[in-house]
Every structure is written in C-alpha cells, then in structure tokens.
N, C-alpha and C positions, 0 to 999 in steps of 0.2 A: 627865451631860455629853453632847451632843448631838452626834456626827459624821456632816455632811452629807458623801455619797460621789457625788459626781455625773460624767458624763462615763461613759467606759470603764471606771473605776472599778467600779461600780456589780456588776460582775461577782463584787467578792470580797465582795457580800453573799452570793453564791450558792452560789461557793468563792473555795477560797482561788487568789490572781493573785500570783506573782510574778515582777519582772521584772528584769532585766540592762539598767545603764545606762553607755556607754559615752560619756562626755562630755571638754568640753575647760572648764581653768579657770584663771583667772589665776596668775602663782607670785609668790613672793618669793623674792629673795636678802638675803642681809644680807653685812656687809662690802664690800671692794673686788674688783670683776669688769672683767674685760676685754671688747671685744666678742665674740670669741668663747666666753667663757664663758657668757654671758646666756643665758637659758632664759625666755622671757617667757608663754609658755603649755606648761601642762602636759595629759598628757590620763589620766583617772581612770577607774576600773573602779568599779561602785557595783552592788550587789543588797540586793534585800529586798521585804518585802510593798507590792503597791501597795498607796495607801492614795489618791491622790487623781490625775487628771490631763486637762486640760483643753490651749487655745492655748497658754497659755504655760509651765505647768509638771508636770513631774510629782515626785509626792511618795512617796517610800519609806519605808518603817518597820525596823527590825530588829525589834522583837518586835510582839504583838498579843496581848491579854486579850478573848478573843471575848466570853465572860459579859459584861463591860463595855461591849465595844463601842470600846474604846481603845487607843492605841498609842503606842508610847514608841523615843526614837531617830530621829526622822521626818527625812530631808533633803529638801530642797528644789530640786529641781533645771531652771533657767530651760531649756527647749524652744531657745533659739535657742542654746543649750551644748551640744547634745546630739548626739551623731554616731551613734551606734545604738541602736538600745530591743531587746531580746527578751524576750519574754511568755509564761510558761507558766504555765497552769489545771491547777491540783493539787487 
C-alpha cells in the first residue's frame, strides 16, 4: 500500500515529526439544556505522528509500522479548526 506524504510532511520520511494540535470542534448535548448551559463549540488537544498536511488539513497518526510504511489511528483535522500546531523533529 502506497502512502503519498506530501507537503511539510515529507519531513517524517526523514524522521520522525510529531505534532501538537490545538483545535476547536463542534459539541453535542443530549437531553434538555438551558441557554446558559449550551456549550456549542468545544476546543480539543490532539498529538501524534504527522502523517500528512497541506491547505486544508492536517493529519495525525498514533502509531506507525515504518517497515510498512503505515499507520493506524489517523485523525483528521480541517486547518480552518485549528488554533495552534507545535512541531517537533525527533
């Protein structure tokens, strides 16, 4: 299986890149809420191996099988969600 790593990416063929994603994302409630209880966006801490990221997204993994060239866990996380990125080359 063939993973195309393009972009800034490209870096964790070199080593390994992982980054800290500090974004905002929609919430749910369930049941009955008052206005002040509403919580209509939430904001999410996220880390793991980049694995991909361009305009609009960037993509994290928890694990990776280098021999392979694969990875497993991937999120996906749209660019215009996104309040901080930190990058560090390990």
């Amino acid at each position: 299986m063939s993973n195309p790593i393009p972009s800034r990416a490209k870096e964790a063929k070199i080593g390994l890149v992982l980054a800290y994603v500090r974004w905002f994302d929609a919430s749910y409630q369930r049941g009955e809420c008052t206005l002040d209880e509403m919580v209509p966006r939430v904001e999410i801490e996220s880390a793991g191996i980049l694995v991909f990221e361009d305009d609009e997204t960037i993509s994290i993994a928890l694990d990776r099988y280098k021999s392979e060239s694969t990875y497993r866990y991937i999120e996906h996380i749209p660019i215009v969600n996104v309040l901080e990125i930190k990058r560090l080359s390990v």
